[in-house]
DRENKOL-263256 format. One record per residue (C-alpha): residue number from 1; residue in one letter; x, y, z. Coordinates in nm, 2 decimals. Layout:
! DRENKOL-263256
    n  res       u       v       w
  NUM    A       X       Y       Z
...
END
This chain:
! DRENKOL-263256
    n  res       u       v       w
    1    X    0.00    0.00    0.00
    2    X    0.27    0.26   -0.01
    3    X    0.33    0.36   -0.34
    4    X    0.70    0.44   -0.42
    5    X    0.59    0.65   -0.76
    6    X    0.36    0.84   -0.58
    7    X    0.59    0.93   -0.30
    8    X    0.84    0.99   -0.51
    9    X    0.64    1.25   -0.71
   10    X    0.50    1.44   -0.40
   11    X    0.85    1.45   -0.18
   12    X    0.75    1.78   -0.02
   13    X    0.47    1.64    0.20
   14    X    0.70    1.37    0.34
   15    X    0.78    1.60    0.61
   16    X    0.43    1.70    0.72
   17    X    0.37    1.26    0.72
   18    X    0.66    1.26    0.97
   19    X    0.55    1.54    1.19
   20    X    0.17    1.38    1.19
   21    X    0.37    1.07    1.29
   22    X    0.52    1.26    1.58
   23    X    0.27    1.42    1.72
   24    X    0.02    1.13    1.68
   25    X    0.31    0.92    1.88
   26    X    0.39    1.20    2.15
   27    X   -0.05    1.24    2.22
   28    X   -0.04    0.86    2.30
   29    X    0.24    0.89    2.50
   30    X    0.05    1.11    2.71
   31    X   -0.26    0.90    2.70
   32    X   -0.02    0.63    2.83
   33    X    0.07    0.89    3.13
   34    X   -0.26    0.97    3.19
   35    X   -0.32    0.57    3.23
   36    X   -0.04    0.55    3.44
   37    X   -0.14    0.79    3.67
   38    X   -0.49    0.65    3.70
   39    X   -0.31    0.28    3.79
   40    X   -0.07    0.47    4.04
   41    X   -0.37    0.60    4.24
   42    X   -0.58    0.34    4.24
   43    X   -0.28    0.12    4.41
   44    X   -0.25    0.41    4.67
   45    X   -0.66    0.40    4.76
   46    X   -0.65    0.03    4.77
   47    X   -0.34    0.00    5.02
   48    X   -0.52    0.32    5.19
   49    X   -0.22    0.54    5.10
   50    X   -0.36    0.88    5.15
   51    X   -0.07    1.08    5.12
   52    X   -0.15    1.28    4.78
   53    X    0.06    1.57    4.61
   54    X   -0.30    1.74    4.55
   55    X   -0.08    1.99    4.36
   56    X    0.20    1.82    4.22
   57    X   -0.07    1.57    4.07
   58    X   -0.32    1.86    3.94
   59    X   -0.01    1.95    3.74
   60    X    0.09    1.63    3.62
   61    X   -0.23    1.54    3.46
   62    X   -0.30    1.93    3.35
   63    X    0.00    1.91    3.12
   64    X   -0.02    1.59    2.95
   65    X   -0.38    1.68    2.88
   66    X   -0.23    2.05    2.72
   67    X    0.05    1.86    2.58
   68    X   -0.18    1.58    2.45
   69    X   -0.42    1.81    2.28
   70    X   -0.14    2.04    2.17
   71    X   -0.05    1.72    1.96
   72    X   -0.39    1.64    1.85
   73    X   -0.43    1.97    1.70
   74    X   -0.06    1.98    1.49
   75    X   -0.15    1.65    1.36
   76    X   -0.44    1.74    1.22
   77    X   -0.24    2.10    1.05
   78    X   -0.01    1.88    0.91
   79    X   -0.24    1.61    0.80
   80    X   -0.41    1.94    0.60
   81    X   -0.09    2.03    0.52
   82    X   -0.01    1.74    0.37
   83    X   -0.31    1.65    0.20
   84    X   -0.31    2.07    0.07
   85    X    0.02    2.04   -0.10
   86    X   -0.07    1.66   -0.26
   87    X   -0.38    1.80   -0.41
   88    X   -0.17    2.09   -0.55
   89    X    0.09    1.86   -0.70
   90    X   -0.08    1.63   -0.86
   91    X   -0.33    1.91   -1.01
   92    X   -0.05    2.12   -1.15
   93    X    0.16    1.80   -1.25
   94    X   -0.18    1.69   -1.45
   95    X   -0.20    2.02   -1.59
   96    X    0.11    2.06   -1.72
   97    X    0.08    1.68   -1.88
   98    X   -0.28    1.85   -2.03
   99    X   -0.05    2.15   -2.15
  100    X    0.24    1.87   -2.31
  101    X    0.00    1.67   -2.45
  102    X   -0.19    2.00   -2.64
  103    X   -0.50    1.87   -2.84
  104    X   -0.39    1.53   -2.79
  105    X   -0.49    1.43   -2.50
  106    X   -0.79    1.29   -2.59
  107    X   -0.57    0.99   -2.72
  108    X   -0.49    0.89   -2.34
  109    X   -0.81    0.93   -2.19
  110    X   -1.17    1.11   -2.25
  111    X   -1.23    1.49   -2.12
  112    X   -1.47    1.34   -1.82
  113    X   -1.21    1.10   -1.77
  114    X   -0.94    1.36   -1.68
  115    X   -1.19    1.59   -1.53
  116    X   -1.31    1.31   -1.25
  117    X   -0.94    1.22   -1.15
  118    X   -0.82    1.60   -1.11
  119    X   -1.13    1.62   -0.90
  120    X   -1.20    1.27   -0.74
  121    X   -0.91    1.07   -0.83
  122    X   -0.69    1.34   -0.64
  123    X   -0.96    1.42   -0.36
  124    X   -0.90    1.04   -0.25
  125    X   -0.53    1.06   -0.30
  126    X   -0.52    1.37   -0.06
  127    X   -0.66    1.10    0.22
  128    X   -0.43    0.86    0.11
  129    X   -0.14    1.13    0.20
  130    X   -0.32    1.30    0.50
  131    X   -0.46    1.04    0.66
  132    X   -0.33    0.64    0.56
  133    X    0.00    0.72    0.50
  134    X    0.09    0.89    0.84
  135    X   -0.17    0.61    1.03
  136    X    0.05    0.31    0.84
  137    X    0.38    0.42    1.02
  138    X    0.17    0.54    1.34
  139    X   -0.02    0.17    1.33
  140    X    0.35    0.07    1.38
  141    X    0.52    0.26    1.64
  142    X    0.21    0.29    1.83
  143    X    0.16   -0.07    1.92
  144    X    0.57   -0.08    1.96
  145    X    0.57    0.16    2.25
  146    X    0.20    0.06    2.44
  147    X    0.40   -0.31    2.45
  148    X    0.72   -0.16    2.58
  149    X    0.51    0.00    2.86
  150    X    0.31   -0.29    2.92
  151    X    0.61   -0.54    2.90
  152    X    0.69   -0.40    3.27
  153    X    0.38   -0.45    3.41
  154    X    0.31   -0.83    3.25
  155    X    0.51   -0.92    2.97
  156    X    0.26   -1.22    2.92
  157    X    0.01   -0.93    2.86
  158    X    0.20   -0.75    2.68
  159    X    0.35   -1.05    2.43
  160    X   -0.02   -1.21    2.40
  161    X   -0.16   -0.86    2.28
  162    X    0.14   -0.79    2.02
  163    X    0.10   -1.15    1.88
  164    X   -0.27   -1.04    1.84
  165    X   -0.20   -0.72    1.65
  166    X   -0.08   -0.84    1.31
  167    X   -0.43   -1.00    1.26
  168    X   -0.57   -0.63    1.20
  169    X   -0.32   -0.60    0.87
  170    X   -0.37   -0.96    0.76
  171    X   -0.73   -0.92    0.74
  172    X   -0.67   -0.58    0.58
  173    X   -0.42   -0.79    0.30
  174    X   -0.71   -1.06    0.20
  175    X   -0.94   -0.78    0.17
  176    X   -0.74   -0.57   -0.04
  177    X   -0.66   -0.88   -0.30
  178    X   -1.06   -0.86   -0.37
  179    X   -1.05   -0.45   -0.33
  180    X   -0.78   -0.38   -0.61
  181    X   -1.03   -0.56   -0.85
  182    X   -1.32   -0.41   -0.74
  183    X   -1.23   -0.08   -0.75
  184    X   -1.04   -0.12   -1.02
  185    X   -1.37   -0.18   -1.18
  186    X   -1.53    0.11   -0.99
  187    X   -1.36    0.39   -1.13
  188    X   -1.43    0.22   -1.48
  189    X   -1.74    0.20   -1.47
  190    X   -1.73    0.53   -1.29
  191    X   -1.57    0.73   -1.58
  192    X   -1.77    0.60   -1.84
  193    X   -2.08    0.71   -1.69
  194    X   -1.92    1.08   -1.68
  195    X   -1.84    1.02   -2.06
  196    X   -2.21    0.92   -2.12
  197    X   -2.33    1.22   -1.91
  198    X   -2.11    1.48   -2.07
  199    X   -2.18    1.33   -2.44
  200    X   -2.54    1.35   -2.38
  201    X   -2.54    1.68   -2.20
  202    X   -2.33    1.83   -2.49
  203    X   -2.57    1.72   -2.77
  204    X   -2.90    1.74   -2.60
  205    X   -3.09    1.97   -2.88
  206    X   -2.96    1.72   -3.13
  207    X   -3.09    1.41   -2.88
  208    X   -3.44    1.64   -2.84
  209    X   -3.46    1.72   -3.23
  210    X   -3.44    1.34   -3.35
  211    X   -3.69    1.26   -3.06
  212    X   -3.39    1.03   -2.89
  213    X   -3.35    1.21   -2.55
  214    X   -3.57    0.93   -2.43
  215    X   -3.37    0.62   -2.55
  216    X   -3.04    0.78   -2.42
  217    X   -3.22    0.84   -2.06
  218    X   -3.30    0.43   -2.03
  219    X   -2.95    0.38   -2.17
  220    X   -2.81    0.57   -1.89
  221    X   -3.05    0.46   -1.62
  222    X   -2.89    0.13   -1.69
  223    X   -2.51    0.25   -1.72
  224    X   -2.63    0.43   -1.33
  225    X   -2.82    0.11   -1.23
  226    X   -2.47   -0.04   -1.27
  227    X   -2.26    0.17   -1.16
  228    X   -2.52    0.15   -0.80
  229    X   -2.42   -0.22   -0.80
  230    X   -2.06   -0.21   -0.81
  231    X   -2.05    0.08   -0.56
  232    X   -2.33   -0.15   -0.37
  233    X   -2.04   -0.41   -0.37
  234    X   -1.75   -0.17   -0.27
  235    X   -1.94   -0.07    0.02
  236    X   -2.07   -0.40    0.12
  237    X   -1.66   -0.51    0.10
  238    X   -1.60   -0.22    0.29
  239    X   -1.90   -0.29    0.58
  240    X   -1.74   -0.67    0.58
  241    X   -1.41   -0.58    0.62
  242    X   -1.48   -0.27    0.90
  243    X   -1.69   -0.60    1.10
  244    X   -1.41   -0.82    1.10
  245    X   -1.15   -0.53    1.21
  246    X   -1.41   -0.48    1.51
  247    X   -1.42   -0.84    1.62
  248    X   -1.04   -0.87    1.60
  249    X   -0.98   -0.50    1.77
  250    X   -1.28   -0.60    2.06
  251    X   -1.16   -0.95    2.04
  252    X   -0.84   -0.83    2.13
  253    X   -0.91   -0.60    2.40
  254    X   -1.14   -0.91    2.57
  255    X   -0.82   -1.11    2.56
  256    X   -0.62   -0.82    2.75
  257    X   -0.90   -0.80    3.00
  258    X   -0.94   -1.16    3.10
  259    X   -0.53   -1.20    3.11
  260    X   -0.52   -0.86    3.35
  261    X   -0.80   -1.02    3.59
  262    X   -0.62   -1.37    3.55
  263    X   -0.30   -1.22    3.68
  264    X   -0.48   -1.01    3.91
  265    X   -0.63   -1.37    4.10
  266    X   -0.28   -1.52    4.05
  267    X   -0.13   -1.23    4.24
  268    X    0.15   -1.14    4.00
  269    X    0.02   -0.80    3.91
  270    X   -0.14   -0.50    4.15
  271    X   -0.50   -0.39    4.09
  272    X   -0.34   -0.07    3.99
  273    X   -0.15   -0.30    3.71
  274    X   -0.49   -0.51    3.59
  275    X   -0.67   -0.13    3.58
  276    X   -0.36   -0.02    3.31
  277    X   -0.35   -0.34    3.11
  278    X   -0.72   -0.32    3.07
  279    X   -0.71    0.05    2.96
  280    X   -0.41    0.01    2.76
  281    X   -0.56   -0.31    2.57
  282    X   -0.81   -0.05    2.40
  283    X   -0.49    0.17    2.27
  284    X   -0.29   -0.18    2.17
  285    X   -0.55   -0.17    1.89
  286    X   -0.69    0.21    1.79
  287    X   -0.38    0.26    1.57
  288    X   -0.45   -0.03    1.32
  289    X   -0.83    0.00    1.38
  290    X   -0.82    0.34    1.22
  291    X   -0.55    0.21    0.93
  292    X   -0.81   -0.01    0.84
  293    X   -1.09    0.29    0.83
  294    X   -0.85    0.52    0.59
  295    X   -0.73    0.21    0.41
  296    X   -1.06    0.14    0.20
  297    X   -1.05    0.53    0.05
  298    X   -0.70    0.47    0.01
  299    X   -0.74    0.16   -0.22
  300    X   -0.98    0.37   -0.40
  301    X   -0.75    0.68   -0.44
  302    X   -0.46    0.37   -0.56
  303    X   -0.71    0.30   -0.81
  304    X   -0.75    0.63   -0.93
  305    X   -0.42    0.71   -0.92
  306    X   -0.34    0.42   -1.18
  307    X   -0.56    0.63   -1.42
  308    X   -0.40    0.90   -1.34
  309    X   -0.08    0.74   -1.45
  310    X   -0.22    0.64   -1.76
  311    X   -0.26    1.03   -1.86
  312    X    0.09    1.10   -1.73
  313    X    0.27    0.82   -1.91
  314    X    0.14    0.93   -2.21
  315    X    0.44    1.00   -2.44
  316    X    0.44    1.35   -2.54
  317    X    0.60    1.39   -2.89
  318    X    0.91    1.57   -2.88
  319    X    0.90    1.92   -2.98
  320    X    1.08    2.03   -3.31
  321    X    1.39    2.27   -3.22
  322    X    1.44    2.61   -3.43
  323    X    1.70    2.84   -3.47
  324    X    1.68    3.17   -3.46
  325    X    1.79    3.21   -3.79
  326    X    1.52    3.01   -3.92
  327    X    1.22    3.18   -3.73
  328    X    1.36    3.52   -3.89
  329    X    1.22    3.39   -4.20
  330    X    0.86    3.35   -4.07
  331    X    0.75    3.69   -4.19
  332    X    0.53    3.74   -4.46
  333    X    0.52    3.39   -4.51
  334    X    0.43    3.17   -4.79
  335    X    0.37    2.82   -4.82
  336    X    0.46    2.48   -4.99
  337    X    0.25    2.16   -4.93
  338    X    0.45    1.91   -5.18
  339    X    0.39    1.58   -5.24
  340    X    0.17    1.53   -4.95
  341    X   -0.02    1.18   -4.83
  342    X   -0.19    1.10   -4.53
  343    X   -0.40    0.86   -4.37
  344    X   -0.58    0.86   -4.02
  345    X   -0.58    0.49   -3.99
  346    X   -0.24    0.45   -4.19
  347    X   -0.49    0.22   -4.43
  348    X   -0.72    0.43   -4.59
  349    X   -0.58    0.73   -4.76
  350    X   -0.74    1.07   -4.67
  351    X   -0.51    1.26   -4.92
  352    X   -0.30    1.16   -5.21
  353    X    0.02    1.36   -5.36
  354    X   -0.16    1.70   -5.23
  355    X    0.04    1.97   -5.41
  356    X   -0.10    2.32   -5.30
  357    X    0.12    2.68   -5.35
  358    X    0.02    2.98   -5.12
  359    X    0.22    3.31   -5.18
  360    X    0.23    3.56   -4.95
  361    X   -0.07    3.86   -4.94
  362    X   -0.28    3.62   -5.09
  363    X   -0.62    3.44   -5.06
  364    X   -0.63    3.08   -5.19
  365    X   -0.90    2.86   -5.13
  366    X   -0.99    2.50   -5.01
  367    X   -1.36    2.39   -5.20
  368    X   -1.47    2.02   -5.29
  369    X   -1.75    1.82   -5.17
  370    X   -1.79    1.68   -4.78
  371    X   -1.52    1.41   -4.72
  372    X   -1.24    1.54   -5.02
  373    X   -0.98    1.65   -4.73
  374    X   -1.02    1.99   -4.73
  375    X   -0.99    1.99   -4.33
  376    X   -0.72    1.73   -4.29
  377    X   -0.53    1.99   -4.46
  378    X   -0.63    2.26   -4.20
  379    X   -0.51    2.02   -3.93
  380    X   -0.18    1.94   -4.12
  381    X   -0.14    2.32   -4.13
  382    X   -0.18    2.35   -3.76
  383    X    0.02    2.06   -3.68
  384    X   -0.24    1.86   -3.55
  385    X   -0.14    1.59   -3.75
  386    X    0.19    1.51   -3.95
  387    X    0.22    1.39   -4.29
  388    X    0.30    1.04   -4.38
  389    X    0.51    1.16   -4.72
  390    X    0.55    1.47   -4.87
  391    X    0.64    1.77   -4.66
  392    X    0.48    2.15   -4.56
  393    X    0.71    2.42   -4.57
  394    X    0.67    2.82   -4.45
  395    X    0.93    3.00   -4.63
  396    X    1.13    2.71   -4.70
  397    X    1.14    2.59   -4.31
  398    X    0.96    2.24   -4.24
  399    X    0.68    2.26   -4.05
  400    X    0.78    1.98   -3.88
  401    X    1.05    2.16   -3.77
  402    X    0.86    2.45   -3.59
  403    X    0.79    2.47   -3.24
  404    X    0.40    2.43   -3.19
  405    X    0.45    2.75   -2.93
  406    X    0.59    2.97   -3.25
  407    X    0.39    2.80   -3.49
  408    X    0.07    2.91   -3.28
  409    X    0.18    3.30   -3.29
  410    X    0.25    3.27   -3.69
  411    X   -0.09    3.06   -3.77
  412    X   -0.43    3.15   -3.64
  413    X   -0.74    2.92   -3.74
  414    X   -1.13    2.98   -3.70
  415    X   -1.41    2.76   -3.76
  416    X   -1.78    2.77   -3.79
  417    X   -1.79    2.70   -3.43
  418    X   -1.48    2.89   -3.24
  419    X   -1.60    2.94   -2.88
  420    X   -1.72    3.22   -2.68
  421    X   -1.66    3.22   -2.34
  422    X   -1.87    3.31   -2.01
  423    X   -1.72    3.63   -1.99
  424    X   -1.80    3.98   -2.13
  425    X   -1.65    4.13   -2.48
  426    X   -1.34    4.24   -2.35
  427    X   -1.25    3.94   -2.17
  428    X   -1.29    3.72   -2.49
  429    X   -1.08    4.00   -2.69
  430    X   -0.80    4.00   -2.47
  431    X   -0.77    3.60   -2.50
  432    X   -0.61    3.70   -2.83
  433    X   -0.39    3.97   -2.72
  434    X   -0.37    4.02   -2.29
  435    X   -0.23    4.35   -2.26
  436    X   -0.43    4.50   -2.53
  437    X   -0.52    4.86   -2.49
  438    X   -0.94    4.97   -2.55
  439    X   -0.79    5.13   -2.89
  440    X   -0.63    4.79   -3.01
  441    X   -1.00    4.61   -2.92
  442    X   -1.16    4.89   -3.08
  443    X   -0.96    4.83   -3.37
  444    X   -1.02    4.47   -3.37
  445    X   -1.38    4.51   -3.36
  446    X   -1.34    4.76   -3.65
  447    X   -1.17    4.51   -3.83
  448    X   -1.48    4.26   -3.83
  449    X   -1.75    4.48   -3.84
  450    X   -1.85    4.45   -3.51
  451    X   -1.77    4.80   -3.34
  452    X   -2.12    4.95   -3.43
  453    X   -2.30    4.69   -3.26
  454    X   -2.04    4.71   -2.94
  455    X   -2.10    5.10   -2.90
  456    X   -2.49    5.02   -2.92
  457    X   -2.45    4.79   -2.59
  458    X   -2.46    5.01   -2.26
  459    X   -2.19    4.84   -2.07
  460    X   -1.98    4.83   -2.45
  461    X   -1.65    4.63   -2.41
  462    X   -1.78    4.53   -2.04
  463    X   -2.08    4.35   -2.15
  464    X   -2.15    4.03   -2.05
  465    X   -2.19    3.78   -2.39
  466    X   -2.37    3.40   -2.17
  467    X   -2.21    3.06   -2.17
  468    X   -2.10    2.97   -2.49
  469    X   -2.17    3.34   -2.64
  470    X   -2.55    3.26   -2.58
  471    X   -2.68    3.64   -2.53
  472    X   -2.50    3.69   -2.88
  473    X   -2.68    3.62   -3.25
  474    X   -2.50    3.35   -3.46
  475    X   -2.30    3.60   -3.70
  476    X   -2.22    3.84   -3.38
  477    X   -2.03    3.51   -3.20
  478    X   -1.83    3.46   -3.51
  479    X   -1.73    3.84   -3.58
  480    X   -1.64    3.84   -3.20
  481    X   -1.42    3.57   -3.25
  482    X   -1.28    3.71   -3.58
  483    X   -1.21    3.99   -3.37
  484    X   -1.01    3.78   -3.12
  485    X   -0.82    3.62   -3.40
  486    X   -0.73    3.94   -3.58
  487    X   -0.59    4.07   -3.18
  488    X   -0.33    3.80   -3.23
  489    X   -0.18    3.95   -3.55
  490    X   -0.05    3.62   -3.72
  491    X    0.07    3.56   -4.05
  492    X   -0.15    3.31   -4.19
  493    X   -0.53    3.29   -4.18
  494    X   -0.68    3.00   -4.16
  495    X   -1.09    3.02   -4.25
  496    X   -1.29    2.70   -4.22
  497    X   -1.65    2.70   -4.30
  498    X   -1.64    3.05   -4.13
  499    X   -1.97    3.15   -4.27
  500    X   -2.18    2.86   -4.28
  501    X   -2.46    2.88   -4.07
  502    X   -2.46    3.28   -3.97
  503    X   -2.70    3.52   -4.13
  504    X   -2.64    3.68   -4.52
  505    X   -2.51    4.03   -4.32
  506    X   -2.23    3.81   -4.06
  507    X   -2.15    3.68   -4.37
  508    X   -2.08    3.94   -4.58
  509    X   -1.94    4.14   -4.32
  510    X   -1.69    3.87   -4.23
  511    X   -1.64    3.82   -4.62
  512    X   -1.51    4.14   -4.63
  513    X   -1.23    4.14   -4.38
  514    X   -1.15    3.81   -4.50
  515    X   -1.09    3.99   -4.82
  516    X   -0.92    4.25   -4.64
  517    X   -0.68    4.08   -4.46
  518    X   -0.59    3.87   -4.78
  519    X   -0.39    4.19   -4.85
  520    X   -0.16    4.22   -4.63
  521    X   -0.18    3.88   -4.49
  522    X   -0.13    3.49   -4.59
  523    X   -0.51    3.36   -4.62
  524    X   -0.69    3.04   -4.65
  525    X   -1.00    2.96   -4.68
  526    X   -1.25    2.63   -4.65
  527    X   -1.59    2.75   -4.80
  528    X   -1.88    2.50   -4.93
  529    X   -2.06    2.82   -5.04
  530    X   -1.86    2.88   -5.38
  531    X   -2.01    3.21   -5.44
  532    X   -1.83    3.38   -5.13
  533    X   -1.44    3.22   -5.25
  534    X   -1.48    3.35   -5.64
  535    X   -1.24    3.62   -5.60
  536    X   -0.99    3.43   -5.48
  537    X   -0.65    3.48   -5.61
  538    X   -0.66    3.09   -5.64
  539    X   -0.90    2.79   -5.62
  540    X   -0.78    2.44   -5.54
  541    X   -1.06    2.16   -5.61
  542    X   -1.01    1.88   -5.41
  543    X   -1.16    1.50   -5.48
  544    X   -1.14    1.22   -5.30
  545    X   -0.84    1.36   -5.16
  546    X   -0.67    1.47   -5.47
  547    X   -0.63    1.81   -5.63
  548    X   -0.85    1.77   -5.91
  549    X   -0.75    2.12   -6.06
  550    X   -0.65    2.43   -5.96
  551    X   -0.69    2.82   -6.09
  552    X   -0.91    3.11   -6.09
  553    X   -1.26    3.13   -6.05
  554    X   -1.31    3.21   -6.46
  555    X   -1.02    2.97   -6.57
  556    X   -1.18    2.67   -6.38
  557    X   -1.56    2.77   -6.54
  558    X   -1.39    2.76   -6.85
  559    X   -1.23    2.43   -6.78
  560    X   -1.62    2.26   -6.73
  561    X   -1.45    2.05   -6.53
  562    X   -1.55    1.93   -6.12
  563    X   -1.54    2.28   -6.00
  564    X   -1.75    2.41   -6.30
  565    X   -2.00    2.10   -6.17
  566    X   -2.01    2.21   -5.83
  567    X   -2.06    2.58   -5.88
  568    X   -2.34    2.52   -6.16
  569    X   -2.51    2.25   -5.95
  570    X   -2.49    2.49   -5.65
  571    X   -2.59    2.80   -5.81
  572    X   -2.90    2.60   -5.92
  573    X   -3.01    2.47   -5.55
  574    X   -2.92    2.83   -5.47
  575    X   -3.22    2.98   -5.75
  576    X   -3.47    2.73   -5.68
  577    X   -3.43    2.82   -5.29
  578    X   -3.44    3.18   -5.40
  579    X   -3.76    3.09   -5.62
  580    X   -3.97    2.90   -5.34
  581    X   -3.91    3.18   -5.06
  582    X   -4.05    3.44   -5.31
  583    X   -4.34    3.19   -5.38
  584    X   -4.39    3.15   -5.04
  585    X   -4.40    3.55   -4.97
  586    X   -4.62    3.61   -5.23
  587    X   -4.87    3.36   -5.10
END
């Protein structure tokens, strides 16, 4: 039960363990005093010895019972103490993995998953720390000292309760054989009900619009109907295991008992000494009793903390080195994605000898139907995935050889659905840029056509936006976070699907800095609305993973080729639409 990995990761609290120790061990002492003293005058009113230190005794038992609580109260400071620093270990040591591991760490374990053991997993593990660890070496000592004080009253006593001491951790072993298992089990089934819960919380409208909300309720009544069992078992393991403890602890004290009154009638010990043995029998087993309370939460915080190494084993990939040399050349960039294949599954080919120019101050754009690879190569772009062959290169450095931390501050990416945070207009702003002035988020807000509808607001800047940007329209969340994005200053501009699902004004608002930027910046852009990409500077048609062809808008009509096919076939749907909602005014 004492993990070397996990003391070797929090050392710090080691001393605060110790010092629980201590003053656990010096508070028993007194209790032993205090016992002491009750034998001493118990001999003196049964041989009729009256002559009392009234005085010298009142001070005598006033101390140990300061000193004794003295010790009670330190133990429990540096139990907190203890506990406090472990939980702000492991949280920062689990954050910083989080930070390593970047968008990837989803590959060792589900968000819920990492969210239940920074909360749970570590609550249990501060126990294990502030309250098992320092009990284990207490339940040793303890035990150790009440026999050497016992030994010279009846070492028979004494001997018979030690001998009956270890049967407290033996029953504690054979429990936890069946406990690793079980709660091994337990925190399983634990974290996959928090996936199911956060999944279904997360897509509820979609759940309520297909009419499913009440097929995923019975599927998780069931996951929580098991997840009662097993914590049903733990607990009935638990109640077992705390009954047995008893009988052995009770069981033991009995046996002190009937051995102090046996050598009581035999003569060899005072009525004094038979009062001490039977009080000290009690303490002979406390110490262990209370191990074996702590030690079911600890089992439970060892389980957790074997998920918890599972996150922080997780190999982090080494981070490309740079020279300084090399991130002078990341101005005004341009880029070169030659030869490129990749493959999720390293089977199925996602994209196939991708060849795509992008010269600086321009807009190209990404367009093809759902599936083609147009956003495996967003995620290539932002390193989010490497390339199996082929290579991407900004200004002739690999981008394999960029540090993720520069590459971030030279490559900024929004999508359809960038997040808004719980916070007001300012707050998200300055996520892009911190020490941005009002000016530079006035600027910003200039930039994406958003300032007018800021300086409408009556708190402005200080406005509060809702979870999730909720108090905000569709188009006024993504010109927010345009805004954000343009704070950050990068060279490239990454667009995916920014405009799909905002209103025709967001859009053409947002079309327009899109354009603007595109002037003095490296731009990209994923659209499935041809119409807003025409005046691109150039248009790369991707199918099934390939670049079909490549050009301006007018070359590639010309061509009558896939993107002439899309456009047409789109600017069709687009007339009929247009035709039906006039048909439907009219009526």
């Amino acid at each position: 039960m004492v993990d070397k990995r996990l003391l070797s990761i929090c050392k710090e609290p080691k001393k605060y363990i110790f010092l629980t120790v201590l003053t656990n061990w010096i508070s028993v002492i007194c209790n032993i005093g205090i016992i002491l003293f009750v034998g001493d005058i118990i001999n003196k009113l049964f041989n009729n010895d009256l002559s009392f230190d009234l005085g010298g005794y009142v001070i005598y038992l006033a101390s140990l019972m300061i000193i004794r609580f003295i010790s009670n109260y330190m133990s429990g400071e540096f139990s907190h103490k203890s506990s406090g620093q472990v939980r702000s270990i492991l949280r920062e040591k689990i954050y910083k993995k989080l930070l390593d591991l970047g968008v990837d760490y989803n590959d060792a374990l589900s968000t819920s998953s990492t969210v239940q053991i920074a909360v749970d997993g570590v609550e249990q593990l501060e126990i294990y720390f502030g309250k098992f660890l320092p009990q284990l070496f207490y339940g040793l000592l303890g035990p150790l000292t009440l026999f050497a004080i016992m030994a010279t009253i009846s070492l028979k006593a004494a001997f018979i309760l030690l001998v009956c001491i270890p049967l407290i951790p033996i029953s504690i072993a054979s429990v936890m054989k069946i406990a690793k298992k079980l709660l091994s089990k337990y925190w399983g089934i634990y974290t996959n009900l928090g996936d199911s819960f956060l999944e279904n919380l997360q897509g509820l409208t979609t759940l309520k619009i297909f009419d499913l909300d009440e097929e995923k309720n019975n599927e998780m009544n069931k996951e929580a109907e098991t997840f009662r069992r097993v914590t049903m078992k733990v607990l009935t393991m638990q109640l077992s295991s705390i009954t047995i403890m008893d009988l052995i602890a009770f069981g033991g004290a009995a046996i002190g008992i009937l051995i102090a009154v046996n050598e009581l009638s035999l003569g060899n010990i005072t009525v004094g000494g038979a009062v001490i043995i039977i009080l000290l029998s009690s303490e002979f087993f406390i110490p262990l009793r209370l191990l074996g309370s702590f030690f079911h939460v600890a089992t439970n915080g060892m389980a957790a903390s074997d998920k918890m190494f599972k996150l922080l084993d997780t190999e982090v990939k080494e981070e490309a080195q740079i020279t300084k040399e090399d991130i002078s050349k990341l101005t005004d960039i341009s880029i070169k994605v030659e030869n490129v294949d990749f493959s999720y599954d390293k089977e199925r080919k996602i994209l196939k000898n991708v060849n795509i120019d992008v010269d600086n101050r321009s807009m190209i754009a990404l367009v093809g139907e759902s599936g083609c690879g147009k956003s495996t190569i967003t995620n290539l772009l932002l390193k989010l995935r490497n390339v199996d062959n082929g290579k991407i290169t900004l200004n002739g450095v690999n981008i394999n050889d960029i540090p993720f931390e520069v590459l971030r501050k030279k490559v900024s990416f929004i999508s359809h659905n960038s997040y808004i945070f719980n916070t007001t207009i300012a707050e998200n702003l300055r996520m892009g840029k911190k020490d941005a002035n009002e000016k530079e988020l006035y600027e910003a807000l200039i930039s994406a056509n958003l300032y007018e509808f800021v300086m409408g607001l009556e708190n402005k800047l200080d406005t509060k936006v809702g979870e999730g940007g909720s108090l905000l329209s569709g188009g006024q969340k993504q010109r927010l976070a345009l805004a954000r994005m343009i704070l950050t200053n990068p060279e490239i501009y990454i667009f995916d699907e920014a405009t799909s699902n905002i209103d025709v004004e967001s859009e053409d608002c947002i079309l327009k800095t899109i354009y603007s930027l595109s002037e003095k910046k490296t731009v990209i852009v994923i659209s499935h609305r041809l119409a807003n990409i025409v005046n691109a500077d150039k248009i790369y048609v991707l199918d099934k993973g390939r670049i079909a062809e490549s050009g301006k808008h007018e070359e590639l009509m010309n061509n009558k080729s896939t993107y002439y096919n899309l456009y047409t076939k789109q600017s069709n749907l687009e007339d009929v639409y247009e035709d039906d909602m006039e048909v439907a005014v009219g009526e």
